[in-house]
DSSP file (Angstrom, degrees, kcal/mol; ACC not computed):
  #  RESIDUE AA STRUCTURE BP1 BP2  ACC     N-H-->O    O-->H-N    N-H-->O    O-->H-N    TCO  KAPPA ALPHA  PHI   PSI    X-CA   Y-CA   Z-CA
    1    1 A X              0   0    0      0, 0.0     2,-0.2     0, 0.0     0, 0.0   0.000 360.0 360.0 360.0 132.7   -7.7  -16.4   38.9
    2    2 A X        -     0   0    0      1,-0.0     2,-0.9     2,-0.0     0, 0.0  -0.365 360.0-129.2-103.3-172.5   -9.7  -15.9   36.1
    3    3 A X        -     0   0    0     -2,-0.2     2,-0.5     1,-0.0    -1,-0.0  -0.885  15.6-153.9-113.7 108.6   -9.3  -17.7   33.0
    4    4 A X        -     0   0    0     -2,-0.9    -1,-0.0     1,-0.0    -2,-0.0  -0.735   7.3-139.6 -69.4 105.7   -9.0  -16.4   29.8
    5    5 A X     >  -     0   0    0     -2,-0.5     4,-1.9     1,-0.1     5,-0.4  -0.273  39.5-106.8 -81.7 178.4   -9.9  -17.8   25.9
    6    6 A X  H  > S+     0   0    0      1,-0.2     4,-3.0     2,-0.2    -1,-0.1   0.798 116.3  54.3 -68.2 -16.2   -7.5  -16.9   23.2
    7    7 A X  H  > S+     0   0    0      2,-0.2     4,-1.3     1,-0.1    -1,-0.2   0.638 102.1  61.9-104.4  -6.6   -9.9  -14.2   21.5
    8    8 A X  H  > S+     0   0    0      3,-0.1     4,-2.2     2,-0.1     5,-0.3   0.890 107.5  38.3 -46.3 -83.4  -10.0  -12.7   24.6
    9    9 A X  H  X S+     0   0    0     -4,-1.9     4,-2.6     1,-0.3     5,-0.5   0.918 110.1  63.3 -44.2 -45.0   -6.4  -12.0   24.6
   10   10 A X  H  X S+     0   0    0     -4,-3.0     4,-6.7    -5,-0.4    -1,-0.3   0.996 105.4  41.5 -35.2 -59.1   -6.5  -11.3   21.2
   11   11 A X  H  X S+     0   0    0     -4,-1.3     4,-1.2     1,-0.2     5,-0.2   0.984 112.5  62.0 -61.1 -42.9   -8.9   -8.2   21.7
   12   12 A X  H  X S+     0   0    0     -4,-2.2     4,-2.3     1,-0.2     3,-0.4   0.820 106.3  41.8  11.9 -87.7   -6.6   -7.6   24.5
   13   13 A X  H  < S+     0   0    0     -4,-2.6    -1,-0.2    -5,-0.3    -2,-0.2   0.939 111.6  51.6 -22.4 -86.0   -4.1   -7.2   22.3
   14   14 A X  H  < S+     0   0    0     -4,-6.7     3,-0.3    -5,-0.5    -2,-0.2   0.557 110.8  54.5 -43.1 -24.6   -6.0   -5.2   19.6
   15   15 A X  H  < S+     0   0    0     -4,-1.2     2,-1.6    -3,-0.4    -1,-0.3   0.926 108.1  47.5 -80.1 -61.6   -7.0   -2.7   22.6
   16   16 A X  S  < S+     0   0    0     -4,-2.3    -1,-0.2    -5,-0.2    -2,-0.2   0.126  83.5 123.0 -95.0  41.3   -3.6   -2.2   23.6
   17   17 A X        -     0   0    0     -2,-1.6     2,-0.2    -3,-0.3     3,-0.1  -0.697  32.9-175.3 -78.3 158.3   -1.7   -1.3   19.9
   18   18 A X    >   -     0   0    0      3,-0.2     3,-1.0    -2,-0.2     6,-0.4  -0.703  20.1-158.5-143.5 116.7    0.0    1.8   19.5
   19   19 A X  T 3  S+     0   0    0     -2,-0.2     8,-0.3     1,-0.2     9,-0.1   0.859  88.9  71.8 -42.4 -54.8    1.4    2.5   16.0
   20   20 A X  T 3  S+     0   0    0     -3,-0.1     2,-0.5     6,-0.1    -1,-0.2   0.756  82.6  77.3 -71.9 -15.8    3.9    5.0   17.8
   21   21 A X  S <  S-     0   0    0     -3,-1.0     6,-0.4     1,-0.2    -3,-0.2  -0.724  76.4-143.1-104.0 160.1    5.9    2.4   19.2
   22   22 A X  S    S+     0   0    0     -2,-0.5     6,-0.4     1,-0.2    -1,-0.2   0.889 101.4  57.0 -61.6 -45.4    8.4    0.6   17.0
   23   23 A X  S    S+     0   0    0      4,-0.1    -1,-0.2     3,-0.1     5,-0.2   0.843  91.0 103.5 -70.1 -48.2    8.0   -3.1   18.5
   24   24 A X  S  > S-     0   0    0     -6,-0.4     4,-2.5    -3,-0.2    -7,-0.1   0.309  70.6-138.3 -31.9 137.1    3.6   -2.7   17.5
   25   25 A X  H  > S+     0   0    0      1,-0.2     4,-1.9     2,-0.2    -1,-0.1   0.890 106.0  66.5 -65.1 -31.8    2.4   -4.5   14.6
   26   26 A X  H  > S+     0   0    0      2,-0.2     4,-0.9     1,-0.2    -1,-0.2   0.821 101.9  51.4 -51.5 -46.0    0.5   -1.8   13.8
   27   27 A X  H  > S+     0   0    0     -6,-0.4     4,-4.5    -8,-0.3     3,-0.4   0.967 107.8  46.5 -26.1 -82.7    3.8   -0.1   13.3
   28   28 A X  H  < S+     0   0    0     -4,-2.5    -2,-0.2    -6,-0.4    -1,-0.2   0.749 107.0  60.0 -61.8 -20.4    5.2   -2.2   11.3
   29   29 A X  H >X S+     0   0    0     -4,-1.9     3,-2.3     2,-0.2     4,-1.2   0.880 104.9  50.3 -15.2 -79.7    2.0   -2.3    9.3
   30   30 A X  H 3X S+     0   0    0     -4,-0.9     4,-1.1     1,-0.4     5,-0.2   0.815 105.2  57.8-104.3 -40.7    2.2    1.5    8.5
   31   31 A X  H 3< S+     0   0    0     -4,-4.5    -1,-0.4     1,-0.2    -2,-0.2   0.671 105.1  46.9-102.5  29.5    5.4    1.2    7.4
   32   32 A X  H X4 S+     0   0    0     -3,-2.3     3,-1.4    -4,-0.2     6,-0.3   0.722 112.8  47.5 -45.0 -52.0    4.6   -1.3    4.9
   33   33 A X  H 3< S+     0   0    0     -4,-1.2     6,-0.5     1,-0.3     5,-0.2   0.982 105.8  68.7 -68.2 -54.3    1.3    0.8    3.3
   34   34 A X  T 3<  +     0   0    0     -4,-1.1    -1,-0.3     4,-0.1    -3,-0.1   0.696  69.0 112.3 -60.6  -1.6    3.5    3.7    3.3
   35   35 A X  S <> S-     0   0    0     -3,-1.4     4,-2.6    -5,-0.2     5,-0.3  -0.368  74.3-124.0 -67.2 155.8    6.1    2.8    0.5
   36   36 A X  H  > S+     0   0    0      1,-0.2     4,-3.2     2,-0.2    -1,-0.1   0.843 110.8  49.2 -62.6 -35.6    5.9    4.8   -2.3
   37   37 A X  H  > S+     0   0    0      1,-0.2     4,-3.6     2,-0.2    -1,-0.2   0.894 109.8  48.8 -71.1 -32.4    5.4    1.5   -4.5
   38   38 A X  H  >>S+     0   0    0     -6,-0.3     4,-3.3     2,-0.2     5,-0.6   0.895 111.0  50.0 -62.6 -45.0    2.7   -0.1   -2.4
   39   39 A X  H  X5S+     0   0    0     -4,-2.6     4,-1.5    -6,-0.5    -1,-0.2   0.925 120.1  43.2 -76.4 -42.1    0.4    3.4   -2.3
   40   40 A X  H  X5S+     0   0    0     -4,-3.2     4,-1.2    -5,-0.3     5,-0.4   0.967 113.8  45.5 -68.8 -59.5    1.0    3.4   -6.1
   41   41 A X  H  X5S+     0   0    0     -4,-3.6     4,-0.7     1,-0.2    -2,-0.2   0.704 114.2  46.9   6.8 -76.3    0.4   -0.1   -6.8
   42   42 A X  H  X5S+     0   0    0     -4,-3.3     4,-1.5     2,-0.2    -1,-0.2   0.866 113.0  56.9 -60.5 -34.0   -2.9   -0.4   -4.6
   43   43 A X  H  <<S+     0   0    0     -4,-1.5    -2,-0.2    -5,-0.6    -1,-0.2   0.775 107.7  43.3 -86.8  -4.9   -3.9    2.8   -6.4
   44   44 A X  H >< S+     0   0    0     -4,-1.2     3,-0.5     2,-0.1    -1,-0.3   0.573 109.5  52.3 -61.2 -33.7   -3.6    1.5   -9.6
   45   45 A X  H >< S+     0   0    0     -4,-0.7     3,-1.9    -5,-0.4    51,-0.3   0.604  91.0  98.1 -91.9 -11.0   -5.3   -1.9   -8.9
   46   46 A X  T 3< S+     0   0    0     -4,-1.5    -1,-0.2     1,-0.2    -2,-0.1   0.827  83.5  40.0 -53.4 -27.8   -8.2    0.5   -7.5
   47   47 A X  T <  S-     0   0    0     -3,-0.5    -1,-0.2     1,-0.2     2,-0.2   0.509 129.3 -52.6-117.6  27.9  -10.2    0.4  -10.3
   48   48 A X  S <  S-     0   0    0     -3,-1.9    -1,-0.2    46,-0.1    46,-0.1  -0.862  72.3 -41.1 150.8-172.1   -9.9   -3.2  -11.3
   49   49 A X        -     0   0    0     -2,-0.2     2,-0.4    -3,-0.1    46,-0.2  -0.366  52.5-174.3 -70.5 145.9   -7.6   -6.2  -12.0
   50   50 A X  E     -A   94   0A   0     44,-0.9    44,-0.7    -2,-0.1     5,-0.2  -0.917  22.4-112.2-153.2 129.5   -4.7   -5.5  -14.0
   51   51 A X  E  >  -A   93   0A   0     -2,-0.4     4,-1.3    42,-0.2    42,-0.2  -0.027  35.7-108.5 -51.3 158.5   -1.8   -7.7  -15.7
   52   52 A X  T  4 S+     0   0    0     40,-0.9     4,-0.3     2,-0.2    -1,-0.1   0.763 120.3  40.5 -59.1 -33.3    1.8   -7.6  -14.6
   53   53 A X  T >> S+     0   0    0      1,-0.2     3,-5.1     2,-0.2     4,-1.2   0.970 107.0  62.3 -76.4 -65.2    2.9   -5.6  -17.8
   54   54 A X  H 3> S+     0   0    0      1,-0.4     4,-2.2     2,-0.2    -1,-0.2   0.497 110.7  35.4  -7.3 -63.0    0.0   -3.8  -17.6
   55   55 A X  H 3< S+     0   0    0     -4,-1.3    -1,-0.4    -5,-0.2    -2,-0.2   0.422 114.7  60.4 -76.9  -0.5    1.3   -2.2  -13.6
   56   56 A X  H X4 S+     0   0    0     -3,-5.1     3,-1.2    -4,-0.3    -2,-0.2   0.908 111.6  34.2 -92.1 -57.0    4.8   -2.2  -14.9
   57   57 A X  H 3< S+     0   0    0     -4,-1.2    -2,-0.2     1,-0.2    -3,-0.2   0.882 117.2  56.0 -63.1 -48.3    3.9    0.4  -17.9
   58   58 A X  T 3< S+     0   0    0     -4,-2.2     2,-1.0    -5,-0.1    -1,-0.2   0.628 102.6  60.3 -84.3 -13.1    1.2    2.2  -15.6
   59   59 A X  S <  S-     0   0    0     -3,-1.2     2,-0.4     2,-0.1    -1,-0.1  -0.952  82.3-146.3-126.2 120.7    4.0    3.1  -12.6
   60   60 A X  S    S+     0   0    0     -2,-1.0    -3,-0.1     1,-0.1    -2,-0.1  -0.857  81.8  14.4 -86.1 124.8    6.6    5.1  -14.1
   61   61 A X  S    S+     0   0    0     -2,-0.4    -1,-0.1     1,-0.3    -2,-0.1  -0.389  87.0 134.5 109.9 -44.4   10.5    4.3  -12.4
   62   62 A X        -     0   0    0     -6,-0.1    -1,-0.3     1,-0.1     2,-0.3  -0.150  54.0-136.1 -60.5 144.5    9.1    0.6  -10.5
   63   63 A X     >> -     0   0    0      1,-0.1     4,-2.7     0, 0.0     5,-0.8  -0.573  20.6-111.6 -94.6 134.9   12.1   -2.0  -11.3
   64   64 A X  H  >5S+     0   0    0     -2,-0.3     4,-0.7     1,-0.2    -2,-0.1   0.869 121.7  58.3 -23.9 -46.2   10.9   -5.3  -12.4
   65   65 A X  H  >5S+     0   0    0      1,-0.2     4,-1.1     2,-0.2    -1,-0.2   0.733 109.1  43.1 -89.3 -36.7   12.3   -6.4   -9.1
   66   66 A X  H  >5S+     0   0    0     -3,-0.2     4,-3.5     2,-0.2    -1,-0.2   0.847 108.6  50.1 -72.8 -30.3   10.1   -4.0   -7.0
   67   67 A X  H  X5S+     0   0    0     -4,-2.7     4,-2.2     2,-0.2     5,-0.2   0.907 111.1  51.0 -87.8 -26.1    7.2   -4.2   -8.3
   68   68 A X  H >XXS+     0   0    0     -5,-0.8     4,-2.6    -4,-0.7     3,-2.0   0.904 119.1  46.6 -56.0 -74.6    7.5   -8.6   -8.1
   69   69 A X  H 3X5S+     0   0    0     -4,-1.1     4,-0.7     1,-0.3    -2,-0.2   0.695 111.9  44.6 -51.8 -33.2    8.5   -7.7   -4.4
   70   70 A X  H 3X5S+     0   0    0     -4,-3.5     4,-1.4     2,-0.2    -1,-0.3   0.748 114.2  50.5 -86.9  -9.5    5.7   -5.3   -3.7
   71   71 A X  H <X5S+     0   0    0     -4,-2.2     4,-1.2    -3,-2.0    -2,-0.3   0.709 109.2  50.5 -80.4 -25.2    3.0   -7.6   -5.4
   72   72 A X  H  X5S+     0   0    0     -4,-2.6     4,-1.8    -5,-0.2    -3,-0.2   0.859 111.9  49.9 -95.2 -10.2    4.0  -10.5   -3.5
   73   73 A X  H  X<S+     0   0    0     -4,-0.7     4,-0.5    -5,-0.5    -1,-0.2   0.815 109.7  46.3 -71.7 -37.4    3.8   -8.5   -0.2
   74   74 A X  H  <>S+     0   0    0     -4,-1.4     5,-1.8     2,-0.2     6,-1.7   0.538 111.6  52.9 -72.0 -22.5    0.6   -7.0   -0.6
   75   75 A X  H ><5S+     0   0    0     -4,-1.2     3,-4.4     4,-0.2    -2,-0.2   0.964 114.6  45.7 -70.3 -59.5   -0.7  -10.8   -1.7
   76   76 A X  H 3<5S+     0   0    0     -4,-1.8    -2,-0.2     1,-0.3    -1,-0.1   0.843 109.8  50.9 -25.8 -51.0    0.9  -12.0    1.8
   77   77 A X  T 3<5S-     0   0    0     -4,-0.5    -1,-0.3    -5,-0.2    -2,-0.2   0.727 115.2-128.6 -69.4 -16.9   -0.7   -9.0    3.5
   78   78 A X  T < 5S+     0   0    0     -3,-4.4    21,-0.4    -4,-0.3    22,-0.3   0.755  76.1 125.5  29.9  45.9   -4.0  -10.4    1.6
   79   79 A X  S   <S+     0   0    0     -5,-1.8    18,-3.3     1,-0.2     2,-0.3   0.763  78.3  20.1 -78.7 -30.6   -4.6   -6.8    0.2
   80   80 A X  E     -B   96   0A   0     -6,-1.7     2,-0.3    16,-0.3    16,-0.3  -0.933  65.3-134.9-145.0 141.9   -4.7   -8.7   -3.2
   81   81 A X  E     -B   95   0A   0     14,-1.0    14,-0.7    -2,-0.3     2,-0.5  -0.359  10.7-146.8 -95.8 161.9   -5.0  -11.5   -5.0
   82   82 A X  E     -B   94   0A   0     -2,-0.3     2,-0.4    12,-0.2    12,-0.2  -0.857  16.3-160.7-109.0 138.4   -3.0  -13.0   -7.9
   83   83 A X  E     -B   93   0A   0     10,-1.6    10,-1.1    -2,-0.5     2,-0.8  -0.984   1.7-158.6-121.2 101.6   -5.0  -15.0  -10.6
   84   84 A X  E     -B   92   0A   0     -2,-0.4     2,-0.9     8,-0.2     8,-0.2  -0.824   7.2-173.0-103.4 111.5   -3.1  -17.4  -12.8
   85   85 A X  E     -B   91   0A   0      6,-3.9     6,-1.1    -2,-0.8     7,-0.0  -0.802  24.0-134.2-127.1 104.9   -4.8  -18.4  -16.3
   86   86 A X        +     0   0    0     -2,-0.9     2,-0.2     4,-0.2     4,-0.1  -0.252  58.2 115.8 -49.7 144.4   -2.9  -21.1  -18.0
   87   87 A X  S    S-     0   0    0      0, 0.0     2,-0.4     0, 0.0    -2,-0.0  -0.755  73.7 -56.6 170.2 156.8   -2.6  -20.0  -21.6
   88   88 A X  S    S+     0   0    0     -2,-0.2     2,-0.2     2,-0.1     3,-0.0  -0.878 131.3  25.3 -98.8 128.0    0.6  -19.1  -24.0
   89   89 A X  S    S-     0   0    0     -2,-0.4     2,-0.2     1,-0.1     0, 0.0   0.759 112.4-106.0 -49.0-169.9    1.8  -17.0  -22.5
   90   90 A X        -     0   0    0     -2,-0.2     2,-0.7    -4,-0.1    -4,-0.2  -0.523  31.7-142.3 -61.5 154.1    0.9  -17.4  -19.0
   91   91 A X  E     + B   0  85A   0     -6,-1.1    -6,-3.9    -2,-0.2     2,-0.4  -0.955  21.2 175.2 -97.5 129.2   -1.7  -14.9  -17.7
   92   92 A X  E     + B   0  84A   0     -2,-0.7   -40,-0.9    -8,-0.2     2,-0.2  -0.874   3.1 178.9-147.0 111.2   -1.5  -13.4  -14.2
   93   93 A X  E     -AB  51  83A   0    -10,-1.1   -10,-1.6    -2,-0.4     2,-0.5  -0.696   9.3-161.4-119.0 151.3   -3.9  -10.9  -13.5
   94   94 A X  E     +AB  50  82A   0    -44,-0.7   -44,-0.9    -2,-0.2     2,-0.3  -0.910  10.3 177.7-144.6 123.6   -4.0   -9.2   -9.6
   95   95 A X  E     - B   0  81A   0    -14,-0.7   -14,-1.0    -2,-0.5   -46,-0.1  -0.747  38.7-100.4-115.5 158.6   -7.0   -7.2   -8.1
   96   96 A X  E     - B   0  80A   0    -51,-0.3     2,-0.4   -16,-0.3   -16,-0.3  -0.111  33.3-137.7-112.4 152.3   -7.3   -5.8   -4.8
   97   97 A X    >>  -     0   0    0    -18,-3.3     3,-5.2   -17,-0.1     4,-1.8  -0.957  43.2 -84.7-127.9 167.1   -9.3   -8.0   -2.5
   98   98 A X  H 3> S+     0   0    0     -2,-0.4     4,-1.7     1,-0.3    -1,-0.1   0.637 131.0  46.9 -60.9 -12.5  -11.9   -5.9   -0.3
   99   99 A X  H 34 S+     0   0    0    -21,-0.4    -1,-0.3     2,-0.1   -20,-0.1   0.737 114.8  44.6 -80.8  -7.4   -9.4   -5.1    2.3
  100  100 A X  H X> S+     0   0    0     -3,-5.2     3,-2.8   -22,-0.3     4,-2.4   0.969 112.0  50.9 -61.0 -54.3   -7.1   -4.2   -0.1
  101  101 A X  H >X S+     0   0    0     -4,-1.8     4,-0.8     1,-0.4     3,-0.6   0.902 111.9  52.9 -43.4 -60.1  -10.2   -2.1   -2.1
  102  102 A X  H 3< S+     0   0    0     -4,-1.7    -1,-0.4     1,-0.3    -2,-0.2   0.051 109.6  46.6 -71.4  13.1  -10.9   -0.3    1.7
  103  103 A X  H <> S+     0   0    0     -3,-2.8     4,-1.6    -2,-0.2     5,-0.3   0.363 107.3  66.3 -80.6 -45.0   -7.0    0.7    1.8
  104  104 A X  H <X S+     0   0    0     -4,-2.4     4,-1.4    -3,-0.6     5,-0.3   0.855  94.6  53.6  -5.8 -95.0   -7.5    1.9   -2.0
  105  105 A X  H  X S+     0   0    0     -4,-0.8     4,-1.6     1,-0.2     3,-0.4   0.666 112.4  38.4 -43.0 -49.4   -9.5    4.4   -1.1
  106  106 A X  H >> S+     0   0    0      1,-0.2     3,-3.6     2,-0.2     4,-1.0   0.922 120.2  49.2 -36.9 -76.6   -7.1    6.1    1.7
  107  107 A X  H 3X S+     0   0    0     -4,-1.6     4,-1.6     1,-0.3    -1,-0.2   0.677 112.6  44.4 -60.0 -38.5   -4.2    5.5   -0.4
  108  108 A X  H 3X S+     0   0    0     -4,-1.4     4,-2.0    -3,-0.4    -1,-0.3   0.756 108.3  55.1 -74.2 -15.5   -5.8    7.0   -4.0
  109  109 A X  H <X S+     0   0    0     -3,-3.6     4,-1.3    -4,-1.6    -2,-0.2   0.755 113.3  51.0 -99.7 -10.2   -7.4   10.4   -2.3
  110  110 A X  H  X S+     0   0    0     -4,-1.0     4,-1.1    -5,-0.2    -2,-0.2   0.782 113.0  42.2 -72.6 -26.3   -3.1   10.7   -1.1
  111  111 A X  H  X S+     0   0    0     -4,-1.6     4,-2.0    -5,-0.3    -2,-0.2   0.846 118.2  42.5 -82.2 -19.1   -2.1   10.3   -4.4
  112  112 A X  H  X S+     0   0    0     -4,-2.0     4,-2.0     2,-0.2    -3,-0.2   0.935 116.9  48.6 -77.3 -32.9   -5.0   12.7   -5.7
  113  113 A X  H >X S+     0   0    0     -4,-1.3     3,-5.3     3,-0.2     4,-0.7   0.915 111.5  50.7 -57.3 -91.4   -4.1   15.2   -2.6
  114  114 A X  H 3X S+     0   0    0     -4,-1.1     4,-0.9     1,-0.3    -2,-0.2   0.638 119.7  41.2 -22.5 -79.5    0.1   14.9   -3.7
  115  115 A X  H 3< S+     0   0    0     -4,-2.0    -1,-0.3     1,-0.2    -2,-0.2   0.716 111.4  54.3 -58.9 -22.1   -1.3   15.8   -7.4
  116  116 A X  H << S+     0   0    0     -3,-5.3     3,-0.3    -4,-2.0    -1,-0.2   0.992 121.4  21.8 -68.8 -72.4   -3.8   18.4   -6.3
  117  117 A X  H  X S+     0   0    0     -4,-0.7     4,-2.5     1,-0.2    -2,-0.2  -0.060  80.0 114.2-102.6  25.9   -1.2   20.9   -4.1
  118  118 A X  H  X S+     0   0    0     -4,-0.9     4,-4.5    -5,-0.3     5,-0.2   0.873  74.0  61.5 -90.3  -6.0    2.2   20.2   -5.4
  119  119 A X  H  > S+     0   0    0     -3,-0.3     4,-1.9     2,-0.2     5,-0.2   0.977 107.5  43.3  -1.2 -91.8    2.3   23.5   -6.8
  120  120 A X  H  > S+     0   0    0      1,-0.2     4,-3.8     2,-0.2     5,-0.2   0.793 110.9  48.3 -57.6 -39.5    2.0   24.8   -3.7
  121  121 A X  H  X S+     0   0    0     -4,-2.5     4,-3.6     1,-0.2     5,-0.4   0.957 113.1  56.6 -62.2 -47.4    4.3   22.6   -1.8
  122  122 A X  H  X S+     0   0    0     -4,-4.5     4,-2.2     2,-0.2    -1,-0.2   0.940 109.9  39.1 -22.1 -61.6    6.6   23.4   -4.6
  123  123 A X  H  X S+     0   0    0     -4,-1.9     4,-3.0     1,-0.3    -2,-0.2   0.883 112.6  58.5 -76.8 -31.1    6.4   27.4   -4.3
  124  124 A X  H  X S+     0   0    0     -4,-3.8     4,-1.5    -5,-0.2    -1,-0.3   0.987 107.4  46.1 -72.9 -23.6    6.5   26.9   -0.8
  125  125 A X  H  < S+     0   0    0     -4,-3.6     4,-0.3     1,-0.3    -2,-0.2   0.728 109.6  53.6 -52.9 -30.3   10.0   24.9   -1.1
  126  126 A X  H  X S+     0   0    0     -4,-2.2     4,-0.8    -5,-0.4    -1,-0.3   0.711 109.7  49.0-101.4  -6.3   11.4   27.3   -3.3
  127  127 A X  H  X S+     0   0    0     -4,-3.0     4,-1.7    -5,-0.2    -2,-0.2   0.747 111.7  44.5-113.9  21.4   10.6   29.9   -0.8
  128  128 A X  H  < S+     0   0    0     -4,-1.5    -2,-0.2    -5,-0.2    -3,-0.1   0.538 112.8  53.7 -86.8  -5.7   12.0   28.2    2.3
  129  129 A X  H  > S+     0   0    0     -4,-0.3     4,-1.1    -5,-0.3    -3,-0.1   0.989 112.8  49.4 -75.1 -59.4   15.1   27.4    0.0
  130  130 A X  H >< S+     0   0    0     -4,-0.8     3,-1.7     1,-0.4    -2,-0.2   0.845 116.0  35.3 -52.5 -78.1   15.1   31.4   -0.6
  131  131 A X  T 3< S+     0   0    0     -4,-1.7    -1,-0.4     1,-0.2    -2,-0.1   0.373 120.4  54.1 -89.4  11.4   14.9   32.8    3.0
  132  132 A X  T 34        0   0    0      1,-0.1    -1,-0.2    -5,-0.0    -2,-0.2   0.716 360.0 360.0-103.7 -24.7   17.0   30.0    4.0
  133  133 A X    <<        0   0    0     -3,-1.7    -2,-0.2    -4,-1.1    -3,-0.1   0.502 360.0 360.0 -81.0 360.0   19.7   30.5    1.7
């Protein structure tokens, strides 16, 4: 029988994900990046470090309470890091660390796509509303 080390089994592992089932990490993965706050978030910190007020005023609708909860998720995830510079007040500045930056990009060219052709998705809504009604 042969004998296996543990980054064997890792790649193993890594070979055999599939996003589409629920139990994959990969799964659960996607449906972290995909909240609406994280895809803004990241796409805000994309073109540098930025203070907490700083992302609260730059995402219009995020709750104090999400946006704490989506910064510390994405630090966990180590998509970014948080910078603390004693001083009155405190300062706590958070920048994308380079897997974060390489999720950026995906995540800013959907928010530029969403801004490019909702128009259309619009007019096409109001005419499935139309023939549907």
């Amino acid at each position: 029988m042969a004998t296996t080390t543990a980054a064997q089994r890792r790649e193993q592992a890594r070979a055999e994900y599939d996003a589409f089932l629920k139990g994959c990490p990969t799964n659960q993965l996607l449906d972290r990046i995909s909240d609406k706050w994280v895809a803004l978030v990241v796409s805000a910190l994309a073109p540098g470090p930025m203070r907490y007020s700083d992302l609260g005023r730059r995402i219009a609708g995020v709750s104090p309470k999400m946006l704490t909860q989506t910064l510390r998720s994405l630090e966990r995830d180590g998509l970014l890091t948080r910078t603390v510079t004693p001083s009155v007040p405190v300062r706590v500045d958070y920048a994308l660390t380079p897997l974060g930056a390489s999720l950026g990009l995906l995540l800013t060219a959907v928010k530029d796509w969403a801004e490019t052709h909702f128009d259309e998705v619009h007019r096409a809504r109001e005419h499935y509303d139309t023939a549907s009604g």
